[in-house]
C-alpha angles and dihedrals in degrees: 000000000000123000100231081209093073099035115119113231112255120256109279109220122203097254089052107081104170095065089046092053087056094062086071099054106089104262101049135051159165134298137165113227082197101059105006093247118157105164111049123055133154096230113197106197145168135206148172113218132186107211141172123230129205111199121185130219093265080056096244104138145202147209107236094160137026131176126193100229091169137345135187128192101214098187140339120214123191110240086211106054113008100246128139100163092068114054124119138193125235147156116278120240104262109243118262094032 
């Protein structure tokens, strides 16, 4: 039986968004398979969002509130080497270790 702790998460191609959407939450996140990067990526995403908005009486406004109804990563390129066909999504290293 495998402990689902140590398993490495499985490759994230570019048509499976759900599993690149994963890589932006905190404890996940991007590597090229091509070049090794982990730190530097090119995201596309899109997103539906519900905010609120606080005009003034001059009419400027602000965002005092936003909420994430629904995002998409729609594709994810490496800023080292170009590639998109070869990220991967993984755990991040825990901090401190």
């Amino acid at each position: 039986m495998t402990d689902p702790a140590t398993t490495p998460a499985p490759a994230a191609p570019q048509g499976d968004p759900s599993l690149l959407l994963r890589a932006l939450e905190p404890d996940h996140r991007f590597r090229c398979d091509a070049c090794g990067n982990v730190t530097r990526f090119d995201v596309t995403v899109t997103a539906t969002t519900r905010r609120f908005h606080h005009f003034d009486l001059g009419g400027d406004s602000r965002v005092e509130e936003e909420e994430v109804l629904e995002q998409t990563v729609r594709s994810v390129v490496c800023r080292w080497c170009g590639r998109e066909d070869a990220i991967t999504v993984e755990p991040a290293p825990v901090a401190g270790t």
